[in-house]
C-alpha positions as CSV (number, residue, x, y, z in Angstrom):
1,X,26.6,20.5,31.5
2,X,26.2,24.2,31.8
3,X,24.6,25.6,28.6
4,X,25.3,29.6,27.2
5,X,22.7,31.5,25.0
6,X,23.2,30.4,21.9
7,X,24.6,33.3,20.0
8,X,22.1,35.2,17.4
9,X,23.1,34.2,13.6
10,X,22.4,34.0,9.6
11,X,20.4,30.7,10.7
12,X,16.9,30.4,10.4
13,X,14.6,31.3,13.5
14,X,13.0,27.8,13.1
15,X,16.3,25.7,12.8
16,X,17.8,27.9,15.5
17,X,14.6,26.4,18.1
18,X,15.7,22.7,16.5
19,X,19.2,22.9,17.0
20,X,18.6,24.2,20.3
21,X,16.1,22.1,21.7
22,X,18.3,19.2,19.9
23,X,21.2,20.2,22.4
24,X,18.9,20.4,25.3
25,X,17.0,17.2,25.0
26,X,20.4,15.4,24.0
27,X,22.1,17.0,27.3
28,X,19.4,16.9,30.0
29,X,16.4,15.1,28.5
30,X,13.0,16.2,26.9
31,X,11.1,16.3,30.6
32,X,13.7,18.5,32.4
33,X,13.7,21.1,29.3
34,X,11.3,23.3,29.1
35,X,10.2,25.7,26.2
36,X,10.9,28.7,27.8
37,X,14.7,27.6,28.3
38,X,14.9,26.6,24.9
39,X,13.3,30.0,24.0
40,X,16.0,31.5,26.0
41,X,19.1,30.0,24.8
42,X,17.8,30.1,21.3
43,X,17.0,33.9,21.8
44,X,13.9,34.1,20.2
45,X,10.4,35.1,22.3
46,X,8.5,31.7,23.1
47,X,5.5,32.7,21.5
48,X,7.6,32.6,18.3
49,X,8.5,29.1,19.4
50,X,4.3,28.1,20.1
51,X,4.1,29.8,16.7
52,X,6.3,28.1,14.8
53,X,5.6,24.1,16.4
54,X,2.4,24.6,18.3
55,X,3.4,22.9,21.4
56,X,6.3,21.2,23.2
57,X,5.7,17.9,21.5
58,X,5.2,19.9,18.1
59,X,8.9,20.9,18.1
60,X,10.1,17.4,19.9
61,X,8.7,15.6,16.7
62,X,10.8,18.3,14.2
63,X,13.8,17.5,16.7
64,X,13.4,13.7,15.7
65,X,12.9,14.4,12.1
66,X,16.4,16.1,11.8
67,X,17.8,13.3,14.1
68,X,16.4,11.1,11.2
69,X,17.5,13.1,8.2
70,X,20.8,12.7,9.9
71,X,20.1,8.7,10.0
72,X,19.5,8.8,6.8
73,X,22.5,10.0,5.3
74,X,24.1,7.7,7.4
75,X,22.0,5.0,5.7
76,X,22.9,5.8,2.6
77,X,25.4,3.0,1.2
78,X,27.8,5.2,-1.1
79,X,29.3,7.7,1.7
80,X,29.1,4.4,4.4
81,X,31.2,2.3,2.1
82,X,33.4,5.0,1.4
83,X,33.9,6.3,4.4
84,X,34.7,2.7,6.4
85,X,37.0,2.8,2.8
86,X,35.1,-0.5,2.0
87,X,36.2,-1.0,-2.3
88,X,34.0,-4.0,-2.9
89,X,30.4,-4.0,-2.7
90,X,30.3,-7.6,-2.8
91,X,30.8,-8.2,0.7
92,X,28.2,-8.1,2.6
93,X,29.3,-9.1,5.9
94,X,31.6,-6.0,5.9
95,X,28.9,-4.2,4.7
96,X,26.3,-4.9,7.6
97,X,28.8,-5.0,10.3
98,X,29.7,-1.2,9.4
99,X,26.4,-0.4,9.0
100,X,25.2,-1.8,12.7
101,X,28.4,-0.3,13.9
102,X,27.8,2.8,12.3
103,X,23.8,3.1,13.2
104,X,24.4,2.3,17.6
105,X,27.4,5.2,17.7
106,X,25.0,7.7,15.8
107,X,22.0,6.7,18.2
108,X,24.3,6.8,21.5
109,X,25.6,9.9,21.1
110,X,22.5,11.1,22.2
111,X,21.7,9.0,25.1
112,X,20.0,11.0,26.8
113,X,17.2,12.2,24.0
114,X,17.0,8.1,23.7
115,X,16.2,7.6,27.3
116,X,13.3,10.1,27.2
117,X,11.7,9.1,24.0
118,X,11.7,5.6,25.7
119,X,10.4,7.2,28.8
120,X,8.2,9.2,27.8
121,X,6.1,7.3,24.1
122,X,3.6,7.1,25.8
123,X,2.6,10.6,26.1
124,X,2.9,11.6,22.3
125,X,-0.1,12.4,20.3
126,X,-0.8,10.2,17.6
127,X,0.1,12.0,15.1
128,X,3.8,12.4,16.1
129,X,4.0,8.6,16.4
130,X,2.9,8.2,13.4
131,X,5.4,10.8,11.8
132,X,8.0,9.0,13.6
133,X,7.2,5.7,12.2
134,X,7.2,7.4,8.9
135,X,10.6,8.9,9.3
136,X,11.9,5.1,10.4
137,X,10.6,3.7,7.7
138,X,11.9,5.7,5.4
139,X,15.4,5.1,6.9
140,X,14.2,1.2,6.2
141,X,13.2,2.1,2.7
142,X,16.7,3.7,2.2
143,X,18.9,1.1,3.5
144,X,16.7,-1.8,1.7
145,X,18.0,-0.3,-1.4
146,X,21.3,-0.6,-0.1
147,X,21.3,-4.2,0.5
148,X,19.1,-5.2,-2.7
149,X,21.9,-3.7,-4.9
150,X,24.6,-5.8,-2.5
151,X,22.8,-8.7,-3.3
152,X,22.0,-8.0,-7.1
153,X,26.0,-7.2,-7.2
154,X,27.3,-10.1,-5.4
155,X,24.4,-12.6,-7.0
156,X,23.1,-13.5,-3.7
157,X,20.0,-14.0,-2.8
158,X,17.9,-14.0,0.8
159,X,15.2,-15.8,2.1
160,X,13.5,-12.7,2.9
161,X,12.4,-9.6,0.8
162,X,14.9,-6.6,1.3
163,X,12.4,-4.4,3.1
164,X,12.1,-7.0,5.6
165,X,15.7,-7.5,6.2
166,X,16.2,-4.0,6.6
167,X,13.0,-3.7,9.2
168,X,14.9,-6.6,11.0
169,X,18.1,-5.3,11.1
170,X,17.1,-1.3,12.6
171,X,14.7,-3.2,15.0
172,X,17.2,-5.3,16.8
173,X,19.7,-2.2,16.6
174,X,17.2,0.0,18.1
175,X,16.0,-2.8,20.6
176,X,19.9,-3.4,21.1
177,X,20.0,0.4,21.7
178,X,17.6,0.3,24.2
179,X,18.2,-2.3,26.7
180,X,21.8,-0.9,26.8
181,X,20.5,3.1,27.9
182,X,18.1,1.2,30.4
183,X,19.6,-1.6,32.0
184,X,23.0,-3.8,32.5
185,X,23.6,-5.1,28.7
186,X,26.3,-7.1,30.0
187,X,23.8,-9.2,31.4
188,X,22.6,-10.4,28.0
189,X,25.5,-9.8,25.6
190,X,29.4,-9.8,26.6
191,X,30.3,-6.8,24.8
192,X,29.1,-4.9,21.4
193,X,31.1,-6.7,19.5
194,X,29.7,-9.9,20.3
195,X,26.1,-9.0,19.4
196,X,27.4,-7.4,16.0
197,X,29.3,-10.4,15.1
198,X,25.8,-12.4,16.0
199,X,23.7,-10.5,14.5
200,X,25.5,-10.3,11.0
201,X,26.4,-14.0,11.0
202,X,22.4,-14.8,11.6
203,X,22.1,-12.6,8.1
204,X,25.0,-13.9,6.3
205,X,23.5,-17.7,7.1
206,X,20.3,-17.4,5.2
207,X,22.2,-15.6,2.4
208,X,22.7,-18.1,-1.1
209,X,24.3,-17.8,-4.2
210,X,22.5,-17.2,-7.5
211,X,23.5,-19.5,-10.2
212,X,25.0,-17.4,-13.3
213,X,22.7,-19.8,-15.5
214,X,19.4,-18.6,-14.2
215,X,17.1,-18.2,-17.1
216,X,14.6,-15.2,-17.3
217,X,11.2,-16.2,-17.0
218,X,8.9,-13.7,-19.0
219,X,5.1,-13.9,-18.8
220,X,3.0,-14.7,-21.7
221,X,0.5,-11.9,-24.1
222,X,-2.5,-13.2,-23.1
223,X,-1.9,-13.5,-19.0
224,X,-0.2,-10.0,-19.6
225,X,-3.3,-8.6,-20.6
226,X,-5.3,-10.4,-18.0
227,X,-2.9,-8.5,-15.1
228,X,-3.5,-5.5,-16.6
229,X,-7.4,-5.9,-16.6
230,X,-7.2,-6.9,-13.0
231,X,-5.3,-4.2,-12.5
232,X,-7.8,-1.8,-14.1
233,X,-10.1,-3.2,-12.0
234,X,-8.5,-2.4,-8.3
235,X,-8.2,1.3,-9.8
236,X,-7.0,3.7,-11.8
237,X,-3.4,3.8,-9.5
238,X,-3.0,0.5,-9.5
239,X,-3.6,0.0,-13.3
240,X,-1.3,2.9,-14.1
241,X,1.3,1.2,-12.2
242,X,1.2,-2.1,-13.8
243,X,0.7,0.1,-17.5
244,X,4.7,1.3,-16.1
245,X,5.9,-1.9,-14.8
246,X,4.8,-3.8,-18.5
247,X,5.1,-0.5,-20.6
248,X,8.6,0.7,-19.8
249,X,10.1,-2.1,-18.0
250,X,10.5,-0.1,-14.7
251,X,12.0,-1.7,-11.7
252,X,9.8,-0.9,-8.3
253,X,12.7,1.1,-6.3
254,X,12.7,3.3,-9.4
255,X,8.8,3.6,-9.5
256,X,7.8,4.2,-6.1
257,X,10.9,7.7,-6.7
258,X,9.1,8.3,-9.8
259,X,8.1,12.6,-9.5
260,X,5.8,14.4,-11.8
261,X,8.6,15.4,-13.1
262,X,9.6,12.7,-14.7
263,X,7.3,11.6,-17.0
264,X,7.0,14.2,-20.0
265,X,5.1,14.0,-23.8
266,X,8.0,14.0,-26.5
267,X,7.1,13.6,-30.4
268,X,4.0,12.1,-28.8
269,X,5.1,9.8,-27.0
270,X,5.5,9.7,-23.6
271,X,9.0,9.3,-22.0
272,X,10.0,8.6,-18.4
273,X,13.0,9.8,-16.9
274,X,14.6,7.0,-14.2
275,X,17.6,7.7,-12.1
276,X,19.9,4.1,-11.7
277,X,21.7,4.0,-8.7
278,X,25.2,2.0,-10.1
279,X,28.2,0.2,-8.7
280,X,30.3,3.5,-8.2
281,X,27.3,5.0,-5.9
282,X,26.3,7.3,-8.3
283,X,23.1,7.9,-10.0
284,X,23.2,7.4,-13.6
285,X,19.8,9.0,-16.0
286,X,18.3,6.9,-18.3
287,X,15.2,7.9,-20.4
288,X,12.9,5.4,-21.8
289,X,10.0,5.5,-24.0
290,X,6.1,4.6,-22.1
291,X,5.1,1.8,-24.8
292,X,1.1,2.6,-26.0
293,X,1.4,-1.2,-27.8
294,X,2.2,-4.0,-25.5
295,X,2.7,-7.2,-26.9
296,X,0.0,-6.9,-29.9
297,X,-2.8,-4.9,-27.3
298,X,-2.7,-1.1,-27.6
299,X,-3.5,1.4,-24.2
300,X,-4.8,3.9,-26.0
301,X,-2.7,7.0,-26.6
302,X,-0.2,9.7,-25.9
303,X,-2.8,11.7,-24.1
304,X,-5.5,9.1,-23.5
305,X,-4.0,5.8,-21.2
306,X,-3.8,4.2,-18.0
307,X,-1.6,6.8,-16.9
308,X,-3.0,9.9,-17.9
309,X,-6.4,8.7,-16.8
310,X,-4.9,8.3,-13.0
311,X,-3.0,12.0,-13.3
312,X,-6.4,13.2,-14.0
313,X,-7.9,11.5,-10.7
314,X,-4.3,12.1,-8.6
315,X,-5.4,15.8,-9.7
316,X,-8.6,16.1,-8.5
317,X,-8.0,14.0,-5.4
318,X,-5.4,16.9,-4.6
319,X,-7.5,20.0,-4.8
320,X,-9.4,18.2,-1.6
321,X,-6.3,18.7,0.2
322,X,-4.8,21.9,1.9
323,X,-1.8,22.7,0.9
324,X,-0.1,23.0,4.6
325,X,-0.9,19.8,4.8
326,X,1.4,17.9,2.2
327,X,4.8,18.4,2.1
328,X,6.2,19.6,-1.5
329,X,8.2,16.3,-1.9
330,X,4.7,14.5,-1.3
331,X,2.9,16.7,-3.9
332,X,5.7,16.1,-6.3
333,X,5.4,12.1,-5.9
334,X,4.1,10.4,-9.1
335,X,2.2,7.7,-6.5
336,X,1.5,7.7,-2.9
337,X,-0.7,5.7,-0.6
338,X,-4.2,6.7,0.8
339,X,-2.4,8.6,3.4
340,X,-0.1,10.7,0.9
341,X,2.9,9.1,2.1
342,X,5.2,7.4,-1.0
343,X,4.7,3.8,-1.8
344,X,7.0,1.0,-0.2
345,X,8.4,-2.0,-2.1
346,X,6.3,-3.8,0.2
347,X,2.9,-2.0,-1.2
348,X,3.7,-2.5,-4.5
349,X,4.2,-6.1,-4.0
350,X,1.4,-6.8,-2.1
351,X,-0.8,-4.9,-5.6
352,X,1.2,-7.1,-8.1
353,X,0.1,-10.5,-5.9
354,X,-3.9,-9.4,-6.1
355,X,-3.4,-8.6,-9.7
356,X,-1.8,-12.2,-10.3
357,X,-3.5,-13.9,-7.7
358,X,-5.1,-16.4,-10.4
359,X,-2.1,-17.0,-12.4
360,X,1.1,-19.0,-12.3
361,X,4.1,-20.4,-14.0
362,X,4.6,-23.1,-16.0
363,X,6.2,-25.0,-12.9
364,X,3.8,-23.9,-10.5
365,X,5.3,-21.0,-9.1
366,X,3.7,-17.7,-8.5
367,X,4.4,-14.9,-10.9
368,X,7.3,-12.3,-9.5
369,X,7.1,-8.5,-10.2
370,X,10.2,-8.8,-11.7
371,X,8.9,-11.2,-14.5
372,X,7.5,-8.2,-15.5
373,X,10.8,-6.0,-16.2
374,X,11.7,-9.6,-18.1
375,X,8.7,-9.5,-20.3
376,X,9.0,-6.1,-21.3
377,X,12.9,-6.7,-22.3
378,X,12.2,-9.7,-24.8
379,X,9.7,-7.5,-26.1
380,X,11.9,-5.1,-26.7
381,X,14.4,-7.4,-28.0
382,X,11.8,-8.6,-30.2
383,X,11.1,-5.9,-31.9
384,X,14.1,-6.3,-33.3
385,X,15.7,-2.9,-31.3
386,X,19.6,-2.8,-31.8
387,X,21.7,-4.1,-28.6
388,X,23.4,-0.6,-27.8
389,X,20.1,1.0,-27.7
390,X,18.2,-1.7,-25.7
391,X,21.2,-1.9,-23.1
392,X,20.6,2.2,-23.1
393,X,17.0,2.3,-22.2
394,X,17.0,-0.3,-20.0
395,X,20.4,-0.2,-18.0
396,X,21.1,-3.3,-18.1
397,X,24.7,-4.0,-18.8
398,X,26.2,-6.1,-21.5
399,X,27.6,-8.7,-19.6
400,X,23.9,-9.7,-18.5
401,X,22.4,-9.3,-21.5
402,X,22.8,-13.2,-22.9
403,X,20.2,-14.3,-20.5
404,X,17.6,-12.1,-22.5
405,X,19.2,-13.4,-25.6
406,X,18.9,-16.6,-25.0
407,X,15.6,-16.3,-23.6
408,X,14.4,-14.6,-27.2
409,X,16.2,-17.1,-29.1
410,X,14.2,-20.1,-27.6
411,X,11.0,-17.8,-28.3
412,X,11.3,-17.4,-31.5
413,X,12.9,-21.0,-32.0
414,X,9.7,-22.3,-30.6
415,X,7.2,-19.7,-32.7
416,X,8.5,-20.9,-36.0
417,X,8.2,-24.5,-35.4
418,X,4.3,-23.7,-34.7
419,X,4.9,-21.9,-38.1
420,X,5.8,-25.0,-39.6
421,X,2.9,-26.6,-38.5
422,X,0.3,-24.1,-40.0
């Protein structure tokens, strides 16, 4: 392919570099491009480009974070289904097999960018893999999402957490990927439909359906406030977060998105803004109050709580940090981990099991981060708030909300017979 100059525009110098290099390394791979022919069809000096990424694997690992932003999108489950004009998010074997089908045409149009970044991994600082792995699991993050709210939709359940099935699924597309740019794939699979079809029916096999009876499980006062003092003591983040998950009845995919932003002090009280992603792919705003009093035990106040207390440290922990160094969507994030990246469902979970560690259900089975969403609900409920309000604040919709009746109804049912007996 013979490449022109790319003509001088309105576009950014950076982004002009990107795209360029982008259409290099896709055409005649990363080690036959140099940065002086990328300076030269880009039309910019190449101390500008040195300037602007440093080196040659500087502006390779800005390359691959635009190749995932594109991913991304493409992960994102409202334009997929729309596009491959899917109407019913219930199915979930159409669902996967556009996605797969979708994800190994977007990687091999670029085949041979793939071949080199297979070729050449070895070679990459550290700290490009590890931005790499960050952009892939954010493209893992994005399309767990996708499939939890399949399966909440379609009241299914799988044997494995979403995150996992998502990390599943993109490796053996990218392992799939792969073997077909490096060797003869016929050898191992017939065709691509054949390993699609395989892949999605070893998914759809392990999938079950939820029984519309299942009861809500909510946890009792007394182990509630025994979570939130082992909380307290693995640290002020992880005792904030469990003051959210029990206080406002957040789910995690809405916490681990939470921004500064988002939380705010009205009539002193503070309120949480939470964006619900819905059946029509759009993102619905809900604002709900950050409970000080939870179930008979207050957390302080307004100003003074598990959550203002972490603020504080999240504060000072910043000032220790340049600013080049965090990204303004990282500085904005209400949590991160150690390294300042955003929390995974997988993180969270792995806090709420050494907080419960010690505790259990009445059956035996371990306490789920979700029992915590349930508690907070009959709480609600019990506080006698009206149904249009409670189905406001807490997006769930009418048709589920029986469950939680029924739930309150054998609570109470069960706290006045102990009356009687006083």
């Amino acid at each position: 392919m013979v490449h022109t100059p790319m003509a001088v525009s309105r576009i950014p110098t950076r982004q002009r570099i990107v795209n360029t290099a982008l259409e290099l390394f896709a055409s005649q791979g990363i080690t036959e491009t140099t940065t002086r022919q990328i300076a030269d069809f880009a039309k910019v000096n190449e101390v500008t480009l040195f300037r602007h990424f440093g080196n040659k694997h500087g502006l390779l690992l800005a390359v691959l974070q635009e190749c995932l932003q594109k991913y991304l999108v493409l992960a994102q489950v409202g334009e997929s289904l729309m596009i491959s004009d899917i109407s019913s998010r219930s199915d979930l074997r159409r669902f996967l097999k556009y996605y797969i089908q979708s994800s190994l045409r977007a990687i091999e149009s670029v085949p041979e960018l793939m071949r080199s970044l297979v070729g050449e991994a070895g070679q990459y600082p550290l700290e490009s893999r590890q931005a790499l792995a960050q952009g892939v699991n954010q493209v893992n993050q994005t399309i767990a999402t996708a499939i939890n709210d399949v399966l909440i939709n379609s009241r299914l359940q799988y044997s494995l957490p979403p995150i996992k099935l998502a990390n599943l699924l993109n490796t053996c597309i990218l392992g799939y990927t792969v073997i077909t740019l490096t060797s003869d794939i016929q050898a191992i699979w017939g065709d691509r439909d054949e390993f699609v079809n395989t892949l999605v029916d070893m998914f759809i096999q392990e999938v079950s359906p939820i029984s519309r009876t299942q009861s809500i499980v909510d946890i009792s006062s007394e182990v509630v406030r025994e979570i939130l003092g082992q909380a307290k003591k693995c640290g002020a983040r992880d005792y904030a977060i469990a003051y959210l998950l029990f206080g406002a009845g957040i789910k995690v995919n809405n916490l681990i998105n939470l921004r500064m932003q988002d939380y705010q002090i009205q009539s002193n009280h503070g309120i949480l803004h939470i964006r619900d992603n819905r059946e029509d792919f759009t993102d619905i705003s809900r604002t709900v109050p950050l409970n000080q009093n939870i179930l008979g035990h207050r957390y302080g106040s307004v100003n003074n709580n598990p959550l203002s207390a972490y603020f504080k440290i999240r504060k000072n922990e910043l000032k220790d940090v340049k600013p080049n160094n965090l990204a303004n969507d990282q500085i904005e994030l209400m949590f991160f981990n150690s390294d300042r990246q955003s929390l995974s469902l997988e993180v969270v979970e792995q806090m709420w099991k050494r907080w419960t560690q010690p505790y259990q259900n009445l059956d035996g089975s371990p306490l789920e981060i979700e029992q915590a969403r349930h508690t907070w609900c009959i709480e609600m409920l019990g506080r006698n708030l009206d149904i249009d309000s409670f189905c406001i604040i807490s997006g769930i919709n009418a048709r589920d909300l029986r469950a939680y009746q029924t739930r309150l109804g054998e609570k109470l049912a069960i706290n006045r017979a102990i009356a009687l007996d006083s």
